[in-house]
PASEBA-1860 file (N, C-alpha, C; in nm, 3 decimals):
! residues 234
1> XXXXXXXX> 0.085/-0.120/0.000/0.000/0.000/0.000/0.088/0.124/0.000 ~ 0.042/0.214/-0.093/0.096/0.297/-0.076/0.127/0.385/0.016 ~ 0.201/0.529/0.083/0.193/0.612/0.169/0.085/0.725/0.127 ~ 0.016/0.765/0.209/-0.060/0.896/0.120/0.002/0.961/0.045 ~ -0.064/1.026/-0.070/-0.051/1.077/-0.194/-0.022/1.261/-0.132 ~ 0.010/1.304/-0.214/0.087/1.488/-0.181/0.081/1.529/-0.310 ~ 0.024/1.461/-0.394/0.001/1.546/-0.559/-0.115/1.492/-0.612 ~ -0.142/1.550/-0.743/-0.271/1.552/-0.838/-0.180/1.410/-0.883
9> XXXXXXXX> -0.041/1.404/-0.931/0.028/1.342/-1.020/0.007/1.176/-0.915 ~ 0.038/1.195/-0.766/0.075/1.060/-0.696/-0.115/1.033/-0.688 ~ -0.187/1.068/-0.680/-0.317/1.019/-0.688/-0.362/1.017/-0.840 ~ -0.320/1.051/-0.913/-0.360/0.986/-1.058/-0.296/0.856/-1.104 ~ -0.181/0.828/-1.022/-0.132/0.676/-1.067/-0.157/0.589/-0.985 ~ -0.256/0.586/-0.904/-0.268/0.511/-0.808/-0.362/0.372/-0.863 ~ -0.358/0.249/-0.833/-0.471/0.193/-0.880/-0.570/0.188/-0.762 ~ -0.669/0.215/-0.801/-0.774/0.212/-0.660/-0.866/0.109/-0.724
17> XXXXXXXX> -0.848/0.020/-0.777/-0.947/-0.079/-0.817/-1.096/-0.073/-0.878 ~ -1.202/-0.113/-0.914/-1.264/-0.106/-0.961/-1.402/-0.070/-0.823 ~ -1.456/0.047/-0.819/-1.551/0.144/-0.766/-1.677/0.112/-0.770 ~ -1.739/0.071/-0.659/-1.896/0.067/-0.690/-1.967/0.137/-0.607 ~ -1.998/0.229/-0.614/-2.109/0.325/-0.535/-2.267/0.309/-0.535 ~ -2.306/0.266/-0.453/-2.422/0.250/-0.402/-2.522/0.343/-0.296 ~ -2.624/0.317/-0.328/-2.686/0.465/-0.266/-2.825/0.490/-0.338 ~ -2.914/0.499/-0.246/-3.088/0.542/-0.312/-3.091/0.701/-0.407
25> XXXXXXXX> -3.209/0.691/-0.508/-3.171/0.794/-0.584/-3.179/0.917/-0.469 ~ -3.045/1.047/-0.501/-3.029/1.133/-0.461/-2.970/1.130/-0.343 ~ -2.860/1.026/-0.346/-2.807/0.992/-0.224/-2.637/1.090/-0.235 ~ -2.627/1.102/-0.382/-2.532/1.190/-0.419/-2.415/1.138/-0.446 ~ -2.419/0.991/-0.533/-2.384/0.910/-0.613/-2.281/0.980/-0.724 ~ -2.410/1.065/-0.814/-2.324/1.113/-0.961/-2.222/1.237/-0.918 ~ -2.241/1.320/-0.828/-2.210/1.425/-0.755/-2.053/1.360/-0.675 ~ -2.034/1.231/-0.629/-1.905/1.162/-0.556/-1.843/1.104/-0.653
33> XXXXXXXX> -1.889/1.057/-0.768/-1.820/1.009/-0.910/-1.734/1.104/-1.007 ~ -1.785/1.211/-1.034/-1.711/1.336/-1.069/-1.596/1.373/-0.973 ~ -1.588/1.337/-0.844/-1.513/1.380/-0.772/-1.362/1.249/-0.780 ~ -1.407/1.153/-0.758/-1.315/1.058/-0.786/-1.244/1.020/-0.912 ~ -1.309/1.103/-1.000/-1.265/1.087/-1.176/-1.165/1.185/-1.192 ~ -1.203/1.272/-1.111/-1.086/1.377/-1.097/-0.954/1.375/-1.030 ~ -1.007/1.310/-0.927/-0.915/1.281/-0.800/-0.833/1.153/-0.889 ~ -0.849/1.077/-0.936/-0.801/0.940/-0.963/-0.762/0.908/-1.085
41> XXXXXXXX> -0.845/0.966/-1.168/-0.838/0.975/-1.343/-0.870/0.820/-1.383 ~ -0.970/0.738/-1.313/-0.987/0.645/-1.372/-1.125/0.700/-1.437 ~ -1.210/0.588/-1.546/-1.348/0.642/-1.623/-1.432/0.587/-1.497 ~ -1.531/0.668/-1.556/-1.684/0.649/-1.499/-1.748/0.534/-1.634 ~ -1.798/0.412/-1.565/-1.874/0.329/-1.707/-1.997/0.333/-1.637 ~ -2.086/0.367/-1.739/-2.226/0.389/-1.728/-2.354/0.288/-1.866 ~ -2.403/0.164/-1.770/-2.445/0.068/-1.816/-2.509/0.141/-1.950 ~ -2.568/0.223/-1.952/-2.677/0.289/-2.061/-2.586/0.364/-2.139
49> XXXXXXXX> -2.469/0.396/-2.078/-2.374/0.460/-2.226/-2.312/0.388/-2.307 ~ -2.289/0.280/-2.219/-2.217/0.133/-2.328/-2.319/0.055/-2.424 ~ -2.451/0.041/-2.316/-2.577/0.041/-2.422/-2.566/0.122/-2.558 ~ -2.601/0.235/-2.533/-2.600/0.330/-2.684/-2.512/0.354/-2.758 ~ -2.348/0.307/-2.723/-2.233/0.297/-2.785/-2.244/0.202/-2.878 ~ -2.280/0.066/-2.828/-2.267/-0.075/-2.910/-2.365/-0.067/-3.029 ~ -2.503/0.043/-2.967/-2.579/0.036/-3.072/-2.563/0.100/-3.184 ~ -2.522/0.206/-3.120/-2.460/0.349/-3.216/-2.365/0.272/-3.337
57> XXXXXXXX> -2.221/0.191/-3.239/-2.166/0.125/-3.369/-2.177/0.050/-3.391 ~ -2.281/-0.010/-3.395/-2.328/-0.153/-3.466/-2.256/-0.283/-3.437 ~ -2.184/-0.233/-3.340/-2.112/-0.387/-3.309/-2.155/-0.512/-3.277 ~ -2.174/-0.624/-3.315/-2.192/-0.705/-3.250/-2.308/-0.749/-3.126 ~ -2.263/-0.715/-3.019/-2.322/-0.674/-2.890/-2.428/-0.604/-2.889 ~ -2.424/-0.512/-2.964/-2.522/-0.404/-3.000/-2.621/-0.432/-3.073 ~ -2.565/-0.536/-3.235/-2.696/-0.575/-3.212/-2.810/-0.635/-3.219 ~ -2.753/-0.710/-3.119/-2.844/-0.801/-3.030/-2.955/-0.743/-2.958
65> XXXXXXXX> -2.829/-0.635/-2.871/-2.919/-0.538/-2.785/-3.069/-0.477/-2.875 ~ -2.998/-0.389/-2.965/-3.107/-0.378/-3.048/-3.220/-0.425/-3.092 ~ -3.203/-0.529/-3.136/-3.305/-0.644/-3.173/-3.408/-0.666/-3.087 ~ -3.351/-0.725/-2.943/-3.458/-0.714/-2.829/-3.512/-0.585/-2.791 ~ -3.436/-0.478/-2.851/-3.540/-0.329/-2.786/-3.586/-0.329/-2.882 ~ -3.583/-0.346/-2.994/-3.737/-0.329/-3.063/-3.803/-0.444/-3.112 ~ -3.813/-0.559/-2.997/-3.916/-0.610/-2.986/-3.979/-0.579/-2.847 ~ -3.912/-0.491/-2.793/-4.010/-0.450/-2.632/-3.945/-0.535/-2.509
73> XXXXXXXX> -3.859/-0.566/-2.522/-3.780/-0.673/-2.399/-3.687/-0.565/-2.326 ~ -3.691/-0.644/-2.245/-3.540/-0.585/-2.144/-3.404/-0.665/-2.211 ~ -3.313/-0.584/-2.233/-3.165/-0.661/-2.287/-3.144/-0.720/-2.134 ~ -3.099/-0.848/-2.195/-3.060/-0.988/-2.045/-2.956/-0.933/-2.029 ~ -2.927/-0.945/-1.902/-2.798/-0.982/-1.806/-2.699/-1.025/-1.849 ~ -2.711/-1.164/-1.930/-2.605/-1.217/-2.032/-2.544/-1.060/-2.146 ~ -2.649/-0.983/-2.234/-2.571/-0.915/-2.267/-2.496/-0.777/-2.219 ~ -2.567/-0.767/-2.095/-2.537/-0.629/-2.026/-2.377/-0.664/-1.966
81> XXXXXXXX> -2.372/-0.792/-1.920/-2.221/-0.868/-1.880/-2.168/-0.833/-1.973 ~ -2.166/-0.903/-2.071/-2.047/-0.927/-2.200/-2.037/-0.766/-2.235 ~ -2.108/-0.671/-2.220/-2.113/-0.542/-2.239/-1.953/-0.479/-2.167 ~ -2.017/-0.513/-2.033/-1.909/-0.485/-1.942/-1.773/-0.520/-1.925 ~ -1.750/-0.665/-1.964/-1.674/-0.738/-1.983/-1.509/-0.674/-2.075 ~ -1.639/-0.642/-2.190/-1.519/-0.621/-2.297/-1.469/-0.471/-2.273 ~ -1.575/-0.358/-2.226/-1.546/-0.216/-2.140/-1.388/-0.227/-2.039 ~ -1.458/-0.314/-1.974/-1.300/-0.316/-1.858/-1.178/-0.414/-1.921
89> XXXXXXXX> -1.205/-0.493/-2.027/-1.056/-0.482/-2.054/-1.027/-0.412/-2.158 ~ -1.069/-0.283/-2.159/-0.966/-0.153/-2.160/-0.871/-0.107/-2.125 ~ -0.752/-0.017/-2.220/-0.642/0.007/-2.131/-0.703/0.117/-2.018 ~ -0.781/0.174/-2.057/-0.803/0.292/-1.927/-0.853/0.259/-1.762 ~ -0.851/0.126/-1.813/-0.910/0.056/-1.669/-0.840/-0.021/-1.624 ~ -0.725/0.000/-1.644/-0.596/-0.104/-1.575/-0.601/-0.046/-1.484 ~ -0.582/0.058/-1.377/-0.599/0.110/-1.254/-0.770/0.128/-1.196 ~ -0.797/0.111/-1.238/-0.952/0.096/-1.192/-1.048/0.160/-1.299
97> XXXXXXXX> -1.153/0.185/-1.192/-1.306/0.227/-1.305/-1.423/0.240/-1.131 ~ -1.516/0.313/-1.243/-1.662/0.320/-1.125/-1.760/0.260/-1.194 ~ -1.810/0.198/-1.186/-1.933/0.133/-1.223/-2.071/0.187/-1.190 ~ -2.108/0.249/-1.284/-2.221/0.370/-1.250/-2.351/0.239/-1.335 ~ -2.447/0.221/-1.238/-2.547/0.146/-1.271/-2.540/0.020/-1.281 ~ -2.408/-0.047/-1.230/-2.380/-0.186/-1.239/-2.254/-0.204/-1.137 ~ -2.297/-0.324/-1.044/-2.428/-0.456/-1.063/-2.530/-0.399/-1.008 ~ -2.662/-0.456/-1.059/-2.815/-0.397/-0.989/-2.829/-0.511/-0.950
105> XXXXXXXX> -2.779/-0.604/-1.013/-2.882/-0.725/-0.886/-2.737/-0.821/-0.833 ~ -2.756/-0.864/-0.771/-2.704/-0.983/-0.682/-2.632/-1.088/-0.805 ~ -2.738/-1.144/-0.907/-2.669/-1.244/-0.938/-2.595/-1.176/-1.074 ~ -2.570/-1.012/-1.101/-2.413/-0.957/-1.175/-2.350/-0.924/-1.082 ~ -2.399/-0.896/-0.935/-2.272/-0.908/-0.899/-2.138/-1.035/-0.843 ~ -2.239/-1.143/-0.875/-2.170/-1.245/-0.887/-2.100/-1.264/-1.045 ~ -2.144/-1.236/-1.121/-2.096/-1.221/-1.218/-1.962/-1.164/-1.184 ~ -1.984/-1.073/-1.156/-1.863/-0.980/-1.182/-1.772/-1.049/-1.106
113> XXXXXXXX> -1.796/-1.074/-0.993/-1.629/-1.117/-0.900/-1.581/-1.242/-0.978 ~ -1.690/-1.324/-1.052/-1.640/-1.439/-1.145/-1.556/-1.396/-1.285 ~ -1.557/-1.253/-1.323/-1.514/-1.217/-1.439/-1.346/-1.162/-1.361 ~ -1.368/-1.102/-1.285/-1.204/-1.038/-1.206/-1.125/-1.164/-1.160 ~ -1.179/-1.244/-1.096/-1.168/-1.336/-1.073/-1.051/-1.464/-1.180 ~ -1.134/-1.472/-1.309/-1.071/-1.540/-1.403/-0.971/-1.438/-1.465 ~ -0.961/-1.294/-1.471/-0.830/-1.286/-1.512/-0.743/-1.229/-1.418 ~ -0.751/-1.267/-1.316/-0.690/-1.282/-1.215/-0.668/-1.138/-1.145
121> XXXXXXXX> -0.741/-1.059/-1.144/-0.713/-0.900/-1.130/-0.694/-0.891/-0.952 ~ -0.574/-0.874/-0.984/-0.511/-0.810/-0.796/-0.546/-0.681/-0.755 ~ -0.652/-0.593/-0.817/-0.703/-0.447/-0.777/-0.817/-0.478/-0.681 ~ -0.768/-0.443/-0.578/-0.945/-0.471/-0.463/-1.084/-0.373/-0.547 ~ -1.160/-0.492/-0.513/-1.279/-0.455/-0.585/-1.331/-0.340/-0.433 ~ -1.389/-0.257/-0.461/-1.442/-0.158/-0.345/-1.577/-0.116/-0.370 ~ -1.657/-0.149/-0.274/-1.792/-0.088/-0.231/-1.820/0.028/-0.184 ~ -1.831/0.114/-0.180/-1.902/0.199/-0.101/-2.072/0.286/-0.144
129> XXXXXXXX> -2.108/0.231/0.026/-2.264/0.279/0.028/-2.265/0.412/0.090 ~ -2.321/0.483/0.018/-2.379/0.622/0.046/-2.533/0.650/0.125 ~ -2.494/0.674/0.228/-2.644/0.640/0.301/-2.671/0.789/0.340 ~ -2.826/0.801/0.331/-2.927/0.922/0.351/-3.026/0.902/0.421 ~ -3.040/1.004/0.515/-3.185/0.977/0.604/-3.268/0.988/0.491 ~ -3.409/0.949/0.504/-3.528/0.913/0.439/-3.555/1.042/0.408 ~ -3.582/1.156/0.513/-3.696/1.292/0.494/-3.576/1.351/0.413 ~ -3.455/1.372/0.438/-3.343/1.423/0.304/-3.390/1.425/0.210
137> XXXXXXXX> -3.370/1.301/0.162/-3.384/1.205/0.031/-3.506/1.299/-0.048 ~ -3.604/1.301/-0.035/-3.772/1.344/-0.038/-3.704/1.507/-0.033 ~ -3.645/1.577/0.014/-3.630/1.699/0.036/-3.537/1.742/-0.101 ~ -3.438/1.687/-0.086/-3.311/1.684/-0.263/-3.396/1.620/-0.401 ~ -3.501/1.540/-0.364/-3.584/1.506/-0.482/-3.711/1.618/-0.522 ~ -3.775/1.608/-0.408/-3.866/1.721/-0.412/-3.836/1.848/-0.428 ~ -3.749/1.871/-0.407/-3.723/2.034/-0.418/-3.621/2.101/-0.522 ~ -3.597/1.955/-0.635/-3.565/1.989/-0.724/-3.601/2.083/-0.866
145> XXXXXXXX> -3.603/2.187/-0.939/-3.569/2.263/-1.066/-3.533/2.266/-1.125 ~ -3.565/2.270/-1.273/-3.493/2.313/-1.364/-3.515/2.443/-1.474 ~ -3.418/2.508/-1.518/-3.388/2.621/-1.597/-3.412/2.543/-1.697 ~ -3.586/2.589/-1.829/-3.622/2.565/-1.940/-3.513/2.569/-2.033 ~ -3.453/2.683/-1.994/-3.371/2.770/-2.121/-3.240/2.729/-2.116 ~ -3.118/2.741/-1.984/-3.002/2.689/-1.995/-2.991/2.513/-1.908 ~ -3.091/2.510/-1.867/-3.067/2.357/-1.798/-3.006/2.401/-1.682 ~ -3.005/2.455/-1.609/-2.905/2.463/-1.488/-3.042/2.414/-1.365
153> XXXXXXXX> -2.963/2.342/-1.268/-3.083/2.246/-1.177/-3.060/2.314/-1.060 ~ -3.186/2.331/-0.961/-3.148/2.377/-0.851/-3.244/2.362/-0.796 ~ -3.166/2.339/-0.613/-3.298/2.304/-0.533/-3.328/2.356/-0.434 ~ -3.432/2.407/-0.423/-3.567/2.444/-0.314/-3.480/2.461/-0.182 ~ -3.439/2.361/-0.150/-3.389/2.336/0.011/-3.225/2.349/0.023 ~ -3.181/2.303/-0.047/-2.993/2.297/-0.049/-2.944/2.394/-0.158 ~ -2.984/2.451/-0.272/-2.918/2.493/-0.385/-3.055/2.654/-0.477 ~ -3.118/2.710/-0.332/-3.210/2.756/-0.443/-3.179/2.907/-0.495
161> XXXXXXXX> -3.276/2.903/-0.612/-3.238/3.023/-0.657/-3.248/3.157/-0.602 ~ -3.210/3.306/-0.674/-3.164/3.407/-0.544/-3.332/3.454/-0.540 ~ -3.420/3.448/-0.678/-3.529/3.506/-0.654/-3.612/3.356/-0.671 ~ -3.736/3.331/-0.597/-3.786/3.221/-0.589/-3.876/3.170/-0.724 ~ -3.809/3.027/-0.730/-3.873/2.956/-0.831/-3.821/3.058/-1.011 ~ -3.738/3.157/-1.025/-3.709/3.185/-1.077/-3.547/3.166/-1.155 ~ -3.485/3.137/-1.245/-3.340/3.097/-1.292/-3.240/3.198/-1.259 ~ -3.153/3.207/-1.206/-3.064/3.317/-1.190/-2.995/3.377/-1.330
169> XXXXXXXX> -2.955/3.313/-1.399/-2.898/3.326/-1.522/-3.045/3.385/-1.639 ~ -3.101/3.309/-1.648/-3.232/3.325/-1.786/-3.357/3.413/-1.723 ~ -3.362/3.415/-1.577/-3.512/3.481/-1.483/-3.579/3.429/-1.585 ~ -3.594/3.286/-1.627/-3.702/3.204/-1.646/-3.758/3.152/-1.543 ~ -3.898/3.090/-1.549/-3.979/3.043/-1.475/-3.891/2.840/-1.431 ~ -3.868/2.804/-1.344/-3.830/2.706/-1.318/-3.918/2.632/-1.325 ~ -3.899/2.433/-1.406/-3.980/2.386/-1.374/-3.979/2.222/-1.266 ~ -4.111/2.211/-1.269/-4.099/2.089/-1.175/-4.159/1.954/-1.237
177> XXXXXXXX> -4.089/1.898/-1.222/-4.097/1.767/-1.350/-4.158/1.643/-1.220 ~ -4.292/1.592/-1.317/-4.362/1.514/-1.246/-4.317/1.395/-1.227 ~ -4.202/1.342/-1.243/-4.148/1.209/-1.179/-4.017/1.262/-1.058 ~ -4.033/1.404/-1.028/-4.008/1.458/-0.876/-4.054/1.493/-0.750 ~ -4.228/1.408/-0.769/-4.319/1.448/-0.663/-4.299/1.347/-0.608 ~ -4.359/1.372/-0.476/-4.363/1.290/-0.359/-4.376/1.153/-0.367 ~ -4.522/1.178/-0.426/-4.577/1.001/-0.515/-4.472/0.940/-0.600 ~ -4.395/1.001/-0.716/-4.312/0.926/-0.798/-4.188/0.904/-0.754
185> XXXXXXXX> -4.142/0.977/-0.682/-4.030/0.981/-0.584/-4.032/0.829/-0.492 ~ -4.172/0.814/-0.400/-4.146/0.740/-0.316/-4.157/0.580/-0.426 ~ -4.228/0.562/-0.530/-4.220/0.474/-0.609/-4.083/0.406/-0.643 ~ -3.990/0.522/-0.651/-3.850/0.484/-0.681/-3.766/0.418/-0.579 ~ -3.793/0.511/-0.466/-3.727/0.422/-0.363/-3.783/0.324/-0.308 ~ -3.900/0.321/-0.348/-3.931/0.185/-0.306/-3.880/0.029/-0.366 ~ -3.896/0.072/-0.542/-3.803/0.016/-0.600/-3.635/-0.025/-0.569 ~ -3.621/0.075/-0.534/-3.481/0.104/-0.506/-3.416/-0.035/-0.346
193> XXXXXXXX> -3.516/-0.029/-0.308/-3.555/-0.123/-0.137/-3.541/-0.268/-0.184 ~ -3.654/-0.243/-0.341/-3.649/-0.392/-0.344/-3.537/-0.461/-0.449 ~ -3.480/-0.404/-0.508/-3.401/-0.444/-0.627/-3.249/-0.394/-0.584 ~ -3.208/-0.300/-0.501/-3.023/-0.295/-0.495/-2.993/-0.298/-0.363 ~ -3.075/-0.304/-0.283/-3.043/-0.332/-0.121/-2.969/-0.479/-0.077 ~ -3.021/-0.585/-0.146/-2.984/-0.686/-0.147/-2.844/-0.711/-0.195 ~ -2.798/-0.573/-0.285/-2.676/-0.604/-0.250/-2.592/-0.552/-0.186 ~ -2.621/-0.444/-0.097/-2.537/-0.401/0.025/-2.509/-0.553/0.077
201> XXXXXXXX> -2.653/-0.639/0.136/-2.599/-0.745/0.191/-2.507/-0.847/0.182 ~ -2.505/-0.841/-0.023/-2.441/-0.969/-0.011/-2.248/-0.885/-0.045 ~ -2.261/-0.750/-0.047/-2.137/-0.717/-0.011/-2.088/-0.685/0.151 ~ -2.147/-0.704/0.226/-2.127/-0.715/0.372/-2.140/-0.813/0.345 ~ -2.174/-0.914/0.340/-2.120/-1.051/0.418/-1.995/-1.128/0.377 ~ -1.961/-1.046/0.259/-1.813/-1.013/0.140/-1.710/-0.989/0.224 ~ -1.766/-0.902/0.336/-1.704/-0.795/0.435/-1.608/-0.673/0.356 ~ -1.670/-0.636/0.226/-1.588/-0.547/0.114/-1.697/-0.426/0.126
209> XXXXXXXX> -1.775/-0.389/0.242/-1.877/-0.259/0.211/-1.830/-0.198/0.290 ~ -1.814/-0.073/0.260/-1.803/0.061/0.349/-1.906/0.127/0.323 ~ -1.956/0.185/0.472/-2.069/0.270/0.449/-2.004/0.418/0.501 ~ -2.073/0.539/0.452/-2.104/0.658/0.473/-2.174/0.738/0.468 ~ -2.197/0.855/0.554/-2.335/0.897/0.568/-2.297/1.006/0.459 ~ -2.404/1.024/0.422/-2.437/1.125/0.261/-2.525/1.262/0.311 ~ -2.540/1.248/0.494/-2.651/1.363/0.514/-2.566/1.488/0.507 ~ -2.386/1.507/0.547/-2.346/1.621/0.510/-2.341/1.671/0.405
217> XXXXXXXX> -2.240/1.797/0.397/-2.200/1.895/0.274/-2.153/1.773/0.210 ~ -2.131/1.812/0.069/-2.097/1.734/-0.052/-1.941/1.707/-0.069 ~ -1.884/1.821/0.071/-1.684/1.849/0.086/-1.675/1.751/0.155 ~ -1.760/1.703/0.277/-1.710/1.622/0.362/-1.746/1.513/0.301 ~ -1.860/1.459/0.235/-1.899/1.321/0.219/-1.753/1.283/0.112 ~ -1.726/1.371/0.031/-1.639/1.369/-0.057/-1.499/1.299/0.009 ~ -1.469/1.401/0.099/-1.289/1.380/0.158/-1.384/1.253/0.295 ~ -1.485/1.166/0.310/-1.463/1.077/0.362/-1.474/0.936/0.284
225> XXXXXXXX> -1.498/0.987/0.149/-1.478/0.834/0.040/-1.394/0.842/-0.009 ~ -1.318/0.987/0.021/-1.152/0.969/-0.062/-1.056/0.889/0.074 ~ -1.091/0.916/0.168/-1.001/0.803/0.287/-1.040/0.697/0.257 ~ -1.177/0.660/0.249/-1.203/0.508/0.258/-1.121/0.456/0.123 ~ -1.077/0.516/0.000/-1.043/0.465/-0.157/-0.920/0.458/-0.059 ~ -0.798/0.561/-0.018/-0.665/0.553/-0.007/-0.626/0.488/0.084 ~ -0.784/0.400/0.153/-0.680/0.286/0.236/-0.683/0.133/0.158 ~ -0.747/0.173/0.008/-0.749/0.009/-0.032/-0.663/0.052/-0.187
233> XX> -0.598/0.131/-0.193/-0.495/0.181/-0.287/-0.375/0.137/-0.283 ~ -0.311/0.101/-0.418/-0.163/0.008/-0.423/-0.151/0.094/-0.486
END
């Protein structure tokens, strides 16, 4: 293991292994990923960008994928793997990667330790759960905005604008998008309860989960998942 890092340069060569962040929507997931991409310079892989890549170039993989989306299916597991598969053996992922949207269920993330596994990858695989009180959660969802005109997002309770419900930049009217109410909100996390919780567990019993609380500022949650990365860093 290394000694702590004292540069941009000694934390960009570090391998910190392959990243999985976990956390209910608005737990502040995409917001700690930007931060470690920076900090680390490994990629962010995002299941739905490798999706629209394969399709985009017609590869192979893609399309398959294809085929089943326009017959109305969900693309299987089998190809969302092999998706991933061929992603990480990339050169940019010889020091690690974050896995943004993958594994969602239990049996990729068995997958996956079976894929590191066979090529023998000595980078600790790392968990970390981002945990939020409940009324938060509902408060960063609900009290979300957006600017019609430049897109800029902002919220009600943590981030709002200087004149209310109004854009600082455009003094457009902000809007509120109906899969941010209370009702569609709690739908998600409920979802969320039943489909990725299960694998906090089966990475605790891994004994490979670190948890952290996500109710502070975005500085501290930040510099306490950058300790938890630089103690499993070679």
């Amino acid at each position: 293991m290394n000694t702590p890092a004292t540069s941009v340069a000694d934390y960009a060569s570090r391998a910190v292994g392959p990243i999985i962040l976990l956390g209910a929507p608005g737990a502040g997931k995409g917001t700690q990923a930007k931060q470690i991409v920076e900090r680390y310079g490994v990629p962010q892989i995002s299941t739905g960008d490798l999706l629209r890549e394969n399709v985009k170039l017609g590869t192979e993989l893609g399309k398959k994928a294809k085929a089943v989306m326009d017959s109305g299916k969900l693309v299987s597991d089998d190809l969302v793997c092999d998706m991933v598969a061929e992603r990480l053996s990339r050169p940019d992922c010889a020091r690690g990667c974050i896995l943004d949207g993958f594994p969602r269920t239990v049996g990729q993330a068995e997958w996956l330790d079976g894929f590191l596994a066979a090529r023998g990858s000595k980078l600790p695989l790392r968990v970390i759960k981002i945990t939020v009180d409940y009324n938060k959660l509902l408060k960063r969802l609900t009290g979300r905005r957006t600017c019609p005109v430049c897109g800029t997002i902002y919220n009600m309770y943590t981030n709002p604008p200087k004149v209310d419900e109004i854009c600082d930049r455009e003094g457009a009217k902000l809007i509120f998008r109906k899969d941010d109410s209370e009702e569609a909100i709690g739908t998600r996390l409920k979802a969320y309860d039943n489909d990725t919780l299960p694998l906090s567990d089966y990475y605790r019993q891994r004994g490979i989960l670190t948890e952290i609380s996500g109710d502070s500022e975005p500085e501290q949650v930040t510099n306490e998942l950058f300790r938890a990365l630089d103690k499993v860093s070679i």
